[in-house]
PDB file of N, CA, C and O in Angstrom, chain B, residues numbered from 101:
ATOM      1  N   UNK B 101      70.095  49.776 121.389  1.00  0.00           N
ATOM      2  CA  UNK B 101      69.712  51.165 121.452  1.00  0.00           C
ATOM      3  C   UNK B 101      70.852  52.018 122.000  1.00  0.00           C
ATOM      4  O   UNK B 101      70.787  53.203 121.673  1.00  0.00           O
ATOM      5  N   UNK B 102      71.777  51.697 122.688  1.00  0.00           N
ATOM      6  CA  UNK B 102      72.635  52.395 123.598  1.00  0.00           C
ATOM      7  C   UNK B 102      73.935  52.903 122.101  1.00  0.00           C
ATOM      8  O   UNK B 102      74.537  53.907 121.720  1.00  0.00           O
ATOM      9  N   UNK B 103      73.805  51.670 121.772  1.00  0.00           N
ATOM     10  CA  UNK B 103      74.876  52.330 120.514  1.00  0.00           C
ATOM     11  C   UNK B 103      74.411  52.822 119.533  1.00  0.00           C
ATOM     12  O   UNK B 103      75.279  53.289 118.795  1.00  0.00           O
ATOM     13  N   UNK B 104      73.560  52.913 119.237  1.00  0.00           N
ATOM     14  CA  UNK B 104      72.768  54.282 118.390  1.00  0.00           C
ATOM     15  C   UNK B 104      72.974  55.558 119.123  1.00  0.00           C
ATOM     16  O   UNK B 104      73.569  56.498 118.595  1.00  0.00           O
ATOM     17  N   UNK B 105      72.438  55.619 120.470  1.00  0.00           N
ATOM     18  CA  UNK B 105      72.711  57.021 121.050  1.00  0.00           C
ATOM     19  C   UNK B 105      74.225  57.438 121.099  1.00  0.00           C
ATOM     20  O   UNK B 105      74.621  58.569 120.820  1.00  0.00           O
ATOM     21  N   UNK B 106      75.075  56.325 121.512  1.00  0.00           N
ATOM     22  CA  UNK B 106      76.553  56.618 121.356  1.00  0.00           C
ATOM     23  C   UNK B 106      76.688  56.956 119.982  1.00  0.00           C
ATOM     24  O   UNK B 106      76.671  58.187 119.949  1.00  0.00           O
ATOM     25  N   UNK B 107      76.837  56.418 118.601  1.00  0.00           N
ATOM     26  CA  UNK B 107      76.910  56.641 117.633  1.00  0.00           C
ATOM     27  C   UNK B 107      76.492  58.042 117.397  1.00  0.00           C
ATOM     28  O   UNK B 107      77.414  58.782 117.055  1.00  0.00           O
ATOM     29  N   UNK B 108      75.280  58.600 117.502  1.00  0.00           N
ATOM     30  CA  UNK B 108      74.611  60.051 117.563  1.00  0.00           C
ATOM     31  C   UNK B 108      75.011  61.130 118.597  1.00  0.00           C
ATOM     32  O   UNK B 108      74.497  62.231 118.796  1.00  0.00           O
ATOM     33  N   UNK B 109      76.330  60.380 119.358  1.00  0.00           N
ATOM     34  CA  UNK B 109      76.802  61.581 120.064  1.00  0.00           C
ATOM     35  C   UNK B 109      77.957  61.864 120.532  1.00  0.00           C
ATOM     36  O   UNK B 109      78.253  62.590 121.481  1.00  0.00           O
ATOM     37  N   UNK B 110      78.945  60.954 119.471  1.00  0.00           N
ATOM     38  CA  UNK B 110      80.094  60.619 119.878  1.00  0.00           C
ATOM     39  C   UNK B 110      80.709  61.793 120.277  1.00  0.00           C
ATOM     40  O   UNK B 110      81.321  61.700 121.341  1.00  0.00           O
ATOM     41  N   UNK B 111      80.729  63.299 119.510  1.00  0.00           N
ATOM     42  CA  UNK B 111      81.384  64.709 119.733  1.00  0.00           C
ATOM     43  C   UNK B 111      80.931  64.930 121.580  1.00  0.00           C
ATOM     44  O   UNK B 111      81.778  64.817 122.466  1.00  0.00           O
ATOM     45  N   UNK B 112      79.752  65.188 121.795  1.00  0.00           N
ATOM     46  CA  UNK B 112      79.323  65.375 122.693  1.00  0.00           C
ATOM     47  C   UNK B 112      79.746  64.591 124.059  1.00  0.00           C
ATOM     48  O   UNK B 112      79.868  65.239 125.099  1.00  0.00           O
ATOM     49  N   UNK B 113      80.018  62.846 124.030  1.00  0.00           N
ATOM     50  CA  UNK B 113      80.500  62.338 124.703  1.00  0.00           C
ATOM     51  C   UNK B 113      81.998  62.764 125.180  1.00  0.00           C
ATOM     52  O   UNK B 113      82.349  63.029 126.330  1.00  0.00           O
ATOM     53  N   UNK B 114      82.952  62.759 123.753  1.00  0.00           N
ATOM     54  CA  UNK B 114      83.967  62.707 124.075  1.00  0.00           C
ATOM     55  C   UNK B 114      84.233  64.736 124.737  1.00  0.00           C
ATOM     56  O   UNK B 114      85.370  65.017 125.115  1.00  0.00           O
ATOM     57  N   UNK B 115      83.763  65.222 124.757  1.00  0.00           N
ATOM     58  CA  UNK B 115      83.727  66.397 124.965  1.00  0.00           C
ATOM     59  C   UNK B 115      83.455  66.740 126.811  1.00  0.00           C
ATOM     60  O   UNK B 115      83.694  67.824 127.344  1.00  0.00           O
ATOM     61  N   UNK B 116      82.841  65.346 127.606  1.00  0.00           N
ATOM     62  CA  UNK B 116      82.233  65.160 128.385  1.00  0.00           C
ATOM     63  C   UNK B 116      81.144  65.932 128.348  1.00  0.00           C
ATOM     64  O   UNK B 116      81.335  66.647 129.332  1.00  0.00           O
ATOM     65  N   UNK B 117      80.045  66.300 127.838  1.00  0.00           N
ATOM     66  CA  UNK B 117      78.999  67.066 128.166  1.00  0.00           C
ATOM     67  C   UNK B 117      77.239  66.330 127.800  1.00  0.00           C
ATOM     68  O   UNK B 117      76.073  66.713 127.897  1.00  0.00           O
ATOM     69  N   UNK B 118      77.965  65.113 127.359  1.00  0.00           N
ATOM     70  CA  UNK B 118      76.917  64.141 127.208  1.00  0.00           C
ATOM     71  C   UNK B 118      76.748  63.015 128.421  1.00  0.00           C
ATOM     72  O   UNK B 118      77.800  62.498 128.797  1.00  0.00           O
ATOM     73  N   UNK B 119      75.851  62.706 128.891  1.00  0.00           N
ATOM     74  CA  UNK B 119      75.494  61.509 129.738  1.00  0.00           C
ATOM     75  C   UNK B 119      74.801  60.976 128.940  1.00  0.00           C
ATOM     76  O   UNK B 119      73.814  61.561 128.495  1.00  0.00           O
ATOM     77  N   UNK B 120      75.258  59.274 128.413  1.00  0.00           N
ATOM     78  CA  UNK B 120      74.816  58.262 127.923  1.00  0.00           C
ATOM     79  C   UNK B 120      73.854  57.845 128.992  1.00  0.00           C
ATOM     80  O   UNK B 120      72.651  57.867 128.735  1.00  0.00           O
ATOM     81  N   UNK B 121      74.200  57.540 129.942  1.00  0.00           N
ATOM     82  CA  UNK B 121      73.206  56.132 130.729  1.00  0.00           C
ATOM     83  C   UNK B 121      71.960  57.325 131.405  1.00  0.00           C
ATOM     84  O   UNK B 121      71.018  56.922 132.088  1.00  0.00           O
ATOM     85  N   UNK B 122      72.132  58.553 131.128  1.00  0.00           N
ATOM     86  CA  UNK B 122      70.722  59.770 131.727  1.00  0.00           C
ATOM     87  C   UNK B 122      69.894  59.569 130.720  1.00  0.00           C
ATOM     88  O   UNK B 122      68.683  59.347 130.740  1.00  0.00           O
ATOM     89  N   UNK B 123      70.671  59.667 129.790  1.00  0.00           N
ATOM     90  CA  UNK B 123      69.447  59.658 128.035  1.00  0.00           C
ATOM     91  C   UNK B 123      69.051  58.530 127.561  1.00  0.00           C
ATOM     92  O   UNK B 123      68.420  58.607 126.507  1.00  0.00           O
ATOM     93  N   UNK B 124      69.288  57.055 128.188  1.00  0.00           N
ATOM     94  CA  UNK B 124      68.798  56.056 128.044  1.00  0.00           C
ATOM     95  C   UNK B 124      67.482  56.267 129.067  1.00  0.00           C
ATOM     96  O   UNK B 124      66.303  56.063 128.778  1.00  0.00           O
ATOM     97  N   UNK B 125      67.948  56.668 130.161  1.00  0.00           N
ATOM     98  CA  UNK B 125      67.028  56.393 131.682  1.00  0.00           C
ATOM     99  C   UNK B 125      65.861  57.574 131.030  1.00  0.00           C
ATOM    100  O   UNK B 125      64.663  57.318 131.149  1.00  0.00           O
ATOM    101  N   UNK B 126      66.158  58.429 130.575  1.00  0.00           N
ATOM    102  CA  UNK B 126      64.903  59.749 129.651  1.00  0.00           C
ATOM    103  C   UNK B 126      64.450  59.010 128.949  1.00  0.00           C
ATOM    104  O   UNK B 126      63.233  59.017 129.131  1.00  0.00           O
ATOM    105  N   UNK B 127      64.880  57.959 127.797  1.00  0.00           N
ATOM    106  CA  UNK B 127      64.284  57.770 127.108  1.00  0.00           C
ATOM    107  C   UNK B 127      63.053  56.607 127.413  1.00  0.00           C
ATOM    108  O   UNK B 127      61.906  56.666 126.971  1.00  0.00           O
ATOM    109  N   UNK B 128      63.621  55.538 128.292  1.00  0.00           N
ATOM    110  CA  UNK B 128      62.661  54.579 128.840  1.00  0.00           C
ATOM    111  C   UNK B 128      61.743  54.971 129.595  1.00  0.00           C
ATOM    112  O   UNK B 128      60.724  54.328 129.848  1.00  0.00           O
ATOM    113  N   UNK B 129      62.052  56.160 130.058  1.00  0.00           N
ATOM    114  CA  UNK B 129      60.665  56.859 131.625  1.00  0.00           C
ATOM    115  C   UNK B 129      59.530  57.504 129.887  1.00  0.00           C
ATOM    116  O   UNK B 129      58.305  57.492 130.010  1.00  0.00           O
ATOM    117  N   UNK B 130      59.997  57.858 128.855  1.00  0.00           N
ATOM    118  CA  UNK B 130      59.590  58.412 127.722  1.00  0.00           C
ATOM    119  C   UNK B 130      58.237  57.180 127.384  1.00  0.00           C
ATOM    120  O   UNK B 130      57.017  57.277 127.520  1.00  0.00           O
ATOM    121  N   UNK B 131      59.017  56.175 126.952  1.00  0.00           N
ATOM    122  CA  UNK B 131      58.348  54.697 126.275  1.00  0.00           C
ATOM    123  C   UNK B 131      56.959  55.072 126.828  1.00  0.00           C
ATOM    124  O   UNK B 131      56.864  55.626 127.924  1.00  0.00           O
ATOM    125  N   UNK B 132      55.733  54.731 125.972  1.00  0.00           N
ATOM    126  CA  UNK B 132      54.482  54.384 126.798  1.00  0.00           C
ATOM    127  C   UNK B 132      54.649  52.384 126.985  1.00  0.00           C
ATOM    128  O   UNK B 132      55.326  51.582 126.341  1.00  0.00           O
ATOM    129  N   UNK B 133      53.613  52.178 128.247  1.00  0.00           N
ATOM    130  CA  UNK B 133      53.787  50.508 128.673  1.00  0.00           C
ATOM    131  C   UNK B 133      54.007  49.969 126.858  1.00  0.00           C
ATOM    132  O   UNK B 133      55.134  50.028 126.367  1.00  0.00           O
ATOM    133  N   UNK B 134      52.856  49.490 126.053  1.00  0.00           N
ATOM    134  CA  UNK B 134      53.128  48.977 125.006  1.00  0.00           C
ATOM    135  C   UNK B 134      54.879  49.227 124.445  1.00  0.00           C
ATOM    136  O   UNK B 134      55.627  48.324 124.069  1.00  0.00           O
ATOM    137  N   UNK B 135      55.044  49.949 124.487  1.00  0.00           N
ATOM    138  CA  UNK B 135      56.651  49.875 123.610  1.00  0.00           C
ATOM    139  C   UNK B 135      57.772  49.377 124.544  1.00  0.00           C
ATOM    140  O   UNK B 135      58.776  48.773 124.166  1.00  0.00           O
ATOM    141  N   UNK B 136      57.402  49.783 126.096  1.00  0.00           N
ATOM    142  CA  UNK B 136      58.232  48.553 126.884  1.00  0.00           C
ATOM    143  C   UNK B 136      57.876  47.164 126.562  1.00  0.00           C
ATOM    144  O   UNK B 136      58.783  46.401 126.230  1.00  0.00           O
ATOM    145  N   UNK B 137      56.679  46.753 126.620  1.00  0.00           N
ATOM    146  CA  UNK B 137      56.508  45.617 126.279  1.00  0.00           C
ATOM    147  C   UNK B 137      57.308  44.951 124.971  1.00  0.00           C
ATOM    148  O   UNK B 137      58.119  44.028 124.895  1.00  0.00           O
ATOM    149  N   UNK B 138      56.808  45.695 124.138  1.00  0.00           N
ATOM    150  CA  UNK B 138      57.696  45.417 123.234  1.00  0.00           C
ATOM    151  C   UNK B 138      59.046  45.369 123.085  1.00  0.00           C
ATOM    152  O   UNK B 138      59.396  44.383 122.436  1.00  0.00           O
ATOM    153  N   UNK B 139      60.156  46.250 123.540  1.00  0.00           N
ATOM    154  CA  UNK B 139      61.327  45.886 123.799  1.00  0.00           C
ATOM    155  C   UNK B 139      61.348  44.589 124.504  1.00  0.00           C
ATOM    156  O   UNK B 139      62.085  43.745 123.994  1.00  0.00           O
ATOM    157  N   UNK B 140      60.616  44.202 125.701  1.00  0.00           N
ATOM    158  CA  UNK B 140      60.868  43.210 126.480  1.00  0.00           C
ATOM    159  C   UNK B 140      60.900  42.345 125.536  1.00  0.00           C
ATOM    160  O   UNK B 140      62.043  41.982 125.256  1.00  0.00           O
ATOM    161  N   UNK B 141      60.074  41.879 124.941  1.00  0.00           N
ATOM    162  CA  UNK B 141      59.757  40.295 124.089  1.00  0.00           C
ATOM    163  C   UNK B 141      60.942  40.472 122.874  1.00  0.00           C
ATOM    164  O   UNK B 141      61.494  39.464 122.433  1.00  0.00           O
ATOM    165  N   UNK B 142      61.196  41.463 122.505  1.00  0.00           N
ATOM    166  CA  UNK B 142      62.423  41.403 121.326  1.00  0.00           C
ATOM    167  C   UNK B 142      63.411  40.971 121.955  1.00  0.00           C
ATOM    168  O   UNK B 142      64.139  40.149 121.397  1.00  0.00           O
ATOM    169  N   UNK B 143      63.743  41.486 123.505  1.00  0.00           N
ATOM    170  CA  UNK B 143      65.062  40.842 124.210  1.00  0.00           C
ATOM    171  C   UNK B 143      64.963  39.771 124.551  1.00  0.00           C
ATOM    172  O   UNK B 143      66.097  39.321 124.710  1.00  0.00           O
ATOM    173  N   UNK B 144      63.760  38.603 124.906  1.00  0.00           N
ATOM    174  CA  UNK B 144      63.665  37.932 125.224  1.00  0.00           C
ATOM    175  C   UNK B 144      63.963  36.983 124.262  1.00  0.00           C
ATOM    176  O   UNK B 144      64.600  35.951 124.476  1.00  0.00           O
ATOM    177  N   UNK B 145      63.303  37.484 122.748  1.00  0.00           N
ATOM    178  CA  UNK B 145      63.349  36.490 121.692  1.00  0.00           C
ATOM    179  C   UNK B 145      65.113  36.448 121.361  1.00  0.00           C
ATOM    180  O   UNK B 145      65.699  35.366 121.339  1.00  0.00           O
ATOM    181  N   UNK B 146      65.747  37.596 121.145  1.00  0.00           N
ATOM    182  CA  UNK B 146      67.501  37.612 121.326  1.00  0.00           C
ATOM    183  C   UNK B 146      67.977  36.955 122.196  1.00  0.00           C
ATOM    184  O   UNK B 146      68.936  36.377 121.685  1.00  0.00           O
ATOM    185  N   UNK B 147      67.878  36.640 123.388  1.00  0.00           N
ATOM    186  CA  UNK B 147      68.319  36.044 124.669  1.00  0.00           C
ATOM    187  C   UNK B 147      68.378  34.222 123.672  1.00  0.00           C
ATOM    188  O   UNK B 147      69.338  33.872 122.985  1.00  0.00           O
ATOM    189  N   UNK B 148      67.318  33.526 123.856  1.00  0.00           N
ATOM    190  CA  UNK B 148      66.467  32.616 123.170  1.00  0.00           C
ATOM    191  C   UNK B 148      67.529  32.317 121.833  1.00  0.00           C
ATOM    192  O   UNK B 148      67.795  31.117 121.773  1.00  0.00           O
ATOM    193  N   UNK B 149      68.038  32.943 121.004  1.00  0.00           N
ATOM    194  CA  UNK B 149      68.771  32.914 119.888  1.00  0.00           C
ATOM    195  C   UNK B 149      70.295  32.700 120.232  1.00  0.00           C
ATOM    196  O   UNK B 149      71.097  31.958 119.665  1.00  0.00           O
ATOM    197  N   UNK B 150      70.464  33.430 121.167  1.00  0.00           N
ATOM    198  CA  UNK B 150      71.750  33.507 121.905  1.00  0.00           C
ATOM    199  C   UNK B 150      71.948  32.039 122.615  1.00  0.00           C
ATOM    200  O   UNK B 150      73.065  31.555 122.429  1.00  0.00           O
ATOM    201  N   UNK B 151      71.181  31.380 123.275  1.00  0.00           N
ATOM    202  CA  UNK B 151      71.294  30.413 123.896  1.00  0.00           C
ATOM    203  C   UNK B 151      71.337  29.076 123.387  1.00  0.00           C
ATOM    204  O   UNK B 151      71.979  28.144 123.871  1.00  0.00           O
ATOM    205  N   UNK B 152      70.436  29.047 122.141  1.00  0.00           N
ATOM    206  CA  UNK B 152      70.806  28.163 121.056  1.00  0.00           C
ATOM    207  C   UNK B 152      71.745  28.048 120.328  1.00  0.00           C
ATOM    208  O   UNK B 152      72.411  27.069 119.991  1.00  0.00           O
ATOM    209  N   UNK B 153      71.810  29.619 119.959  1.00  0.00           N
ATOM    210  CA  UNK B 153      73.109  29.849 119.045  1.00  0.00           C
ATOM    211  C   UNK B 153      72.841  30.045 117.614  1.00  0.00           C
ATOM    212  O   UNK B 153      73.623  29.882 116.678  1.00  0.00           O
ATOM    213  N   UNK B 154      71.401  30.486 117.587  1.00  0.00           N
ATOM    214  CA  UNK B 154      70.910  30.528 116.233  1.00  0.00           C
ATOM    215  C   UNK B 154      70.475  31.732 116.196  1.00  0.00           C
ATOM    216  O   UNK B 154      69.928  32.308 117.136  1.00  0.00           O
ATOM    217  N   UNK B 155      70.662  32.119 115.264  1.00  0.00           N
ATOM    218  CA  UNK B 155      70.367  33.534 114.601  1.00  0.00           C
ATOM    219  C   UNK B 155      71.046  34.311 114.841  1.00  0.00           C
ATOM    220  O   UNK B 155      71.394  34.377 116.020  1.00  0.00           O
ATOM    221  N   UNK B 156      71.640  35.387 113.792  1.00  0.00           N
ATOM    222  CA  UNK B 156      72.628  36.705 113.708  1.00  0.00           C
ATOM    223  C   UNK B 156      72.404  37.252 115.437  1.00  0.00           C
ATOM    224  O   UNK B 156      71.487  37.135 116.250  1.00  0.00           O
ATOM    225  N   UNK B 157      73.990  37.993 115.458  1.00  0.00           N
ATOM    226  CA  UNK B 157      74.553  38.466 116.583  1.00  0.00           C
ATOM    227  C   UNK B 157      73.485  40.020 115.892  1.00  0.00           C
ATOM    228  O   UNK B 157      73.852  40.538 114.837  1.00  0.00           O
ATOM    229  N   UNK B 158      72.118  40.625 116.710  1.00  0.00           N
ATOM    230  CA  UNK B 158      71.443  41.447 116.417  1.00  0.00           C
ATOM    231  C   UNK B 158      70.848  42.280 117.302  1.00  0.00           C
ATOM    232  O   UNK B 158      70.311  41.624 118.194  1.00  0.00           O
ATOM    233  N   UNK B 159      70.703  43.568 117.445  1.00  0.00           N
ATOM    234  CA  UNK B 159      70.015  44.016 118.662  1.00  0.00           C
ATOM    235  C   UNK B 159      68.352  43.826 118.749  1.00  0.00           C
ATOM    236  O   UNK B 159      67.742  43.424 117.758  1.00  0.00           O
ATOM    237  N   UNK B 160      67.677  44.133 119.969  1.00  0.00           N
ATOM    238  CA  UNK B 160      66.660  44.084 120.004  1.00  0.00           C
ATOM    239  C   UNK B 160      65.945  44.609 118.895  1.00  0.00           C
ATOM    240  O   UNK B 160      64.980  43.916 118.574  1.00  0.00           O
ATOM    241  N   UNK B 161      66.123  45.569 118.256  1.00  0.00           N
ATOM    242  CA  UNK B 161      65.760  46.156 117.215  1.00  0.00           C
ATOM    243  C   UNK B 161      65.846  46.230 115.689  1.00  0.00           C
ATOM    244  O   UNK B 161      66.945  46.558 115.242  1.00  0.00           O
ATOM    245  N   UNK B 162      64.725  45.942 114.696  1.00  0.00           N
ATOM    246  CA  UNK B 162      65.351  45.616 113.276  1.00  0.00           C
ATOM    247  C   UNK B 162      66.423  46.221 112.858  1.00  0.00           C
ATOM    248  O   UNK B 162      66.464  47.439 113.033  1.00  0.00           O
ATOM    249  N   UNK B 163      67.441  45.625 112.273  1.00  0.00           N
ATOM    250  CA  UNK B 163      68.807  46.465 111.966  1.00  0.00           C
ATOM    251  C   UNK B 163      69.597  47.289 112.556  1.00  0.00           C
ATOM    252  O   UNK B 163      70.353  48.137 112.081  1.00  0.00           O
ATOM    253  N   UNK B 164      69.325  46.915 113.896  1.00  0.00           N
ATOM    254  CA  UNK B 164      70.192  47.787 115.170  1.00  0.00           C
ATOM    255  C   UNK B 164      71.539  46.329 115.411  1.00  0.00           C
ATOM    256  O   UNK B 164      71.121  45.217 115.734  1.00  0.00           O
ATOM    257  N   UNK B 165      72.762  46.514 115.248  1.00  0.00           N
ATOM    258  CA  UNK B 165      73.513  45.549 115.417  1.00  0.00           C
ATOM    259  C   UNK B 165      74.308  46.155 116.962  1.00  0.00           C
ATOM    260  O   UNK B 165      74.696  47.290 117.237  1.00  0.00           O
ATOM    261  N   UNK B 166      74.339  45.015 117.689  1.00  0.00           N
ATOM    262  CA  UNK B 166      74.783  44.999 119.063  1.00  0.00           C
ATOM    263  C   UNK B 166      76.005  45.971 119.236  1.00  0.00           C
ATOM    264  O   UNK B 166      76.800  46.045 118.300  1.00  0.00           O
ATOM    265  N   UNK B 167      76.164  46.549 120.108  1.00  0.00           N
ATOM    266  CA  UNK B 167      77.806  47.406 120.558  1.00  0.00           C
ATOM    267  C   UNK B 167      78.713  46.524 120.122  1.00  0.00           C
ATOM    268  O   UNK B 167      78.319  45.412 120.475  1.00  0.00           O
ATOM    269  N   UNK B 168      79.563  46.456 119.631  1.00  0.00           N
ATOM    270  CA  UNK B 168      81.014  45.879 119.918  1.00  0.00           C
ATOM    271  C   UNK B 168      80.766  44.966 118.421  1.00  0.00           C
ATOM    272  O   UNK B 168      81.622  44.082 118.381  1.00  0.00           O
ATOM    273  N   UNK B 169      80.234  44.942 117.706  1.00  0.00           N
ATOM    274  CA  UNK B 169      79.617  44.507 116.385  1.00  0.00           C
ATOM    275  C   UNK B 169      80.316  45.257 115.048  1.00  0.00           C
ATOM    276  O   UNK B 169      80.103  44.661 113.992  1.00  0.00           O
ATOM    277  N   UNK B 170      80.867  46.097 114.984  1.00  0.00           N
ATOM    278  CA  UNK B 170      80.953  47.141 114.048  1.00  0.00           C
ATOM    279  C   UNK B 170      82.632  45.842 113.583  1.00  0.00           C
ATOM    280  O   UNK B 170      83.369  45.190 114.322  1.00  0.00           O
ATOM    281  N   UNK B 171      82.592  45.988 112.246  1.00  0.00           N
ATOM    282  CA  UNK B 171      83.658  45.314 111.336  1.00  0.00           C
ATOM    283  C   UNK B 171      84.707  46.932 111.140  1.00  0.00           C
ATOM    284  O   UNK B 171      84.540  48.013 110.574  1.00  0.00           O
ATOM    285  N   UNK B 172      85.864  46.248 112.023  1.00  0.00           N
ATOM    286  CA  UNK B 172      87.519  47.082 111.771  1.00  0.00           C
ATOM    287  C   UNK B 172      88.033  46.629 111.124  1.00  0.00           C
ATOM    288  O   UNK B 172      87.982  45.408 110.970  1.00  0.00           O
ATOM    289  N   UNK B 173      88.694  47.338 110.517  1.00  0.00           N
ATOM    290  CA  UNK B 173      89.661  46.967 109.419  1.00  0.00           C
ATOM    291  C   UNK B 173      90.981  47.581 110.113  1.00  0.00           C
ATOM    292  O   UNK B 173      90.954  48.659 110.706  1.00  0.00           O
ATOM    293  N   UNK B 174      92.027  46.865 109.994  1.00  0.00           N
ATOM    294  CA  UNK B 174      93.362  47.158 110.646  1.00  0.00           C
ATOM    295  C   UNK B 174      94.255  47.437 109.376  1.00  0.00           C
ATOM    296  O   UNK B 174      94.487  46.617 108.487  1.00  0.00           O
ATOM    297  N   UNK B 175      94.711  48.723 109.440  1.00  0.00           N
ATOM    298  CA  UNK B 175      95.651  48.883 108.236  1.00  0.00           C
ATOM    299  C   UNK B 175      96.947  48.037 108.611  1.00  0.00           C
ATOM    300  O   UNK B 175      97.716  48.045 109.572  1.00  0.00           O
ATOM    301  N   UNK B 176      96.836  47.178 107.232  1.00  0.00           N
ATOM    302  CA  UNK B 176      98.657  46.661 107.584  1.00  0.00           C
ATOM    303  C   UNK B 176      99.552  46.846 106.360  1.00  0.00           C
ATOM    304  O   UNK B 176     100.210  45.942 105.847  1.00  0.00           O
ATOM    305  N   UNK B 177      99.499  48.310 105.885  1.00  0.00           N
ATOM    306  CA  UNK B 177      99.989  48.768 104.823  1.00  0.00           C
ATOM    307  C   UNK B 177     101.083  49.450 105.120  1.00  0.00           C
ATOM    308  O   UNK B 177     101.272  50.554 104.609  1.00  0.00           O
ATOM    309  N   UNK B 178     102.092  48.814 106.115  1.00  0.00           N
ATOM    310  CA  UNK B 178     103.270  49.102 106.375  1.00  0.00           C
ATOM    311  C   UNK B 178     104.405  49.348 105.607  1.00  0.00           C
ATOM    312  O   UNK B 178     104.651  48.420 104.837  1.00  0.00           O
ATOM    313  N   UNK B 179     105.120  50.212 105.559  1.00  0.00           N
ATOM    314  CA  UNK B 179     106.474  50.871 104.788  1.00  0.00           C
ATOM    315  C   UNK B 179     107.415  50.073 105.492  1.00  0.00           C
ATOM    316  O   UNK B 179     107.296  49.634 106.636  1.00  0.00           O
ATOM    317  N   UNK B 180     108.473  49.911 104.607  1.00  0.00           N
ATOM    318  CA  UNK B 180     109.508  49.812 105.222  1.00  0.00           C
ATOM    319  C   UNK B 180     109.854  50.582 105.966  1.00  0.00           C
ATOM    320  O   UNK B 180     109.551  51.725 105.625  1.00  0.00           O
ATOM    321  N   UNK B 181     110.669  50.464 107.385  1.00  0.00           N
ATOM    322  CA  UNK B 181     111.036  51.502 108.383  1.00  0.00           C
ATOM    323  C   UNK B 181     109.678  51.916 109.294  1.00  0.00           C
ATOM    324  O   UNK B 181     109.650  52.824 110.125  1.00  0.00           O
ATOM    325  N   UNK B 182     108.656  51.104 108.964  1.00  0.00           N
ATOM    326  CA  UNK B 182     107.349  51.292 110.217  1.00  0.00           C
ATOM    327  C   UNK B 182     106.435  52.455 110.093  1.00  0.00           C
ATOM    328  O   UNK B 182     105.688  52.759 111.022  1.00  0.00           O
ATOM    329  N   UNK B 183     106.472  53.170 108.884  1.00  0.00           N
ATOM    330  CA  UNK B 183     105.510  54.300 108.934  1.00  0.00           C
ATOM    331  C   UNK B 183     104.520  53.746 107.714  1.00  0.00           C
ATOM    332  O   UNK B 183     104.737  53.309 106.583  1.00  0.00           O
ATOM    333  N   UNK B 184     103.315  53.986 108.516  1.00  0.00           N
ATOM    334  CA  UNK B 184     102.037  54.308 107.279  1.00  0.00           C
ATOM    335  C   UNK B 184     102.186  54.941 105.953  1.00  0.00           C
ATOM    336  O   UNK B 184     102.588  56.080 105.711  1.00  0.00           O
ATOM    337  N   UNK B 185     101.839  54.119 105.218  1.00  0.00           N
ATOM    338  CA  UNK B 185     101.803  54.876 103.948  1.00  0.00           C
ATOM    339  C   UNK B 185     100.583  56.168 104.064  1.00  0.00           C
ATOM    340  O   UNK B 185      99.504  56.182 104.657  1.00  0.00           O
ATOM    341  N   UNK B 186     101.280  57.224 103.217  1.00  0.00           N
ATOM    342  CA  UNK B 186     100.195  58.365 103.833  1.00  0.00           C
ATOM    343  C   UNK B 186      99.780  59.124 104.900  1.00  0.00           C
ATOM    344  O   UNK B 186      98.911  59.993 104.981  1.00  0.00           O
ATOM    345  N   UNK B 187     100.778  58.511 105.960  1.00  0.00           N
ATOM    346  CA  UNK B 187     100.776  59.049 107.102  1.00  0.00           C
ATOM    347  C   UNK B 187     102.250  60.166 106.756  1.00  0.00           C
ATOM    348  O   UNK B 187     103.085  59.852 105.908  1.00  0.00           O
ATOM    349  N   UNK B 188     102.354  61.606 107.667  1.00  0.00           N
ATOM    350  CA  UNK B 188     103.244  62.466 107.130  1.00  0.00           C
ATOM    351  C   UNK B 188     103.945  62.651 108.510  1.00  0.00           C
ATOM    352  O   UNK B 188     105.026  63.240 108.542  1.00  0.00           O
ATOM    353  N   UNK B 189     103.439  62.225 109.524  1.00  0.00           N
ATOM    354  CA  UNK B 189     103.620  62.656 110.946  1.00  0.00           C
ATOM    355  C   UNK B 189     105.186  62.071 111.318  1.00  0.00           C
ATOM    356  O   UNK B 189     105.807  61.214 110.689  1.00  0.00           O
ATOM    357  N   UNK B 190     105.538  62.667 112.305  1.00  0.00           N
ATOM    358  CA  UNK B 190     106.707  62.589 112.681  1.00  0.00           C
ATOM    359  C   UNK B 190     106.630  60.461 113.580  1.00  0.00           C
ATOM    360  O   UNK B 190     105.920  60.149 114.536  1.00  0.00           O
ATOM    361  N   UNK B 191     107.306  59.791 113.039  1.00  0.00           N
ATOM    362  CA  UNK B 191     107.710  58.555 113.845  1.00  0.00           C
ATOM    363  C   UNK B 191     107.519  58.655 115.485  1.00  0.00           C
ATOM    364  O   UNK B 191     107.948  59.531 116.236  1.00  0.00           O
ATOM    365  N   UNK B 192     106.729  57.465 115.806  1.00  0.00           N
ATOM    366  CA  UNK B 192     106.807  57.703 117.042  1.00  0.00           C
ATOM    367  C   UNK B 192     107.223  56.011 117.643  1.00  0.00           C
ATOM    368  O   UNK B 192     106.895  54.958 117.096  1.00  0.00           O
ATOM    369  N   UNK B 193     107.998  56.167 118.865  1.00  0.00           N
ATOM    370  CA  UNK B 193     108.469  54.487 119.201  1.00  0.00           C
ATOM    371  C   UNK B 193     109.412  54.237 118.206  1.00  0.00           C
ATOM    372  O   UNK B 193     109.408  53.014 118.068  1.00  0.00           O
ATOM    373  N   UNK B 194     109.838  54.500 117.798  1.00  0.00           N
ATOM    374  CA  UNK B 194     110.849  54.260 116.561  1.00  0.00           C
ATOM    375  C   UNK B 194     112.154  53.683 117.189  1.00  0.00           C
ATOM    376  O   UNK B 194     112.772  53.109 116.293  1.00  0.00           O
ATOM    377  N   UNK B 195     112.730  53.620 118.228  1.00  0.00           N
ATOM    378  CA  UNK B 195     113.761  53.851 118.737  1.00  0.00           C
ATOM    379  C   UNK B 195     114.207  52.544 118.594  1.00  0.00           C
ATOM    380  O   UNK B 195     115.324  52.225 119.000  1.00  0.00           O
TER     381      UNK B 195
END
């Protein structure tokens, strides 16, 4: 859940005018008991998967994939002389 809200507020974060860990703490005082409950047993059943080692790296939530989960791609479409193709910017470290 935390990287959904990050994801939905990245401008705002980086801007400082967002508090992540306030709008988690809003949102759980929010939950009625049943939907805590329910988070609980989804983490529990993830925990459980984790410890075996079975089943997708997944968040508590259907199709919510954990922080630090997201697939990078590293450009290594290097020019000769160290600049990005497509990049127009002046060299930097070049020296």
């Amino acid at each position: 859940m935390k990287g959904v809200v990050i994801a939905n507020n990245r401008k705002a974060i980086a801007e400082g005018t967002f508090d992540v860990d306030r709008a988690l703490a809003m949102g759980w005082r929010d939950l009625d008991e049943m939907q805590r409950e329910d988070f609980h047993r989804r983490v529990e059943v993830v925990k459980r998967e984790g410890e075996t080692g079975m089943g997708e790296r997944q968040g508590p939530f259907e199709g919510e994939k954990q922080l630090g989960d997201e697939d990078v791609e590293m450009g290594d479409d290097v020019e000769e002389g160290g600049s990005h193709s497509g990049f127009d910017g002046p060299a930097v470290n070049q020296g």
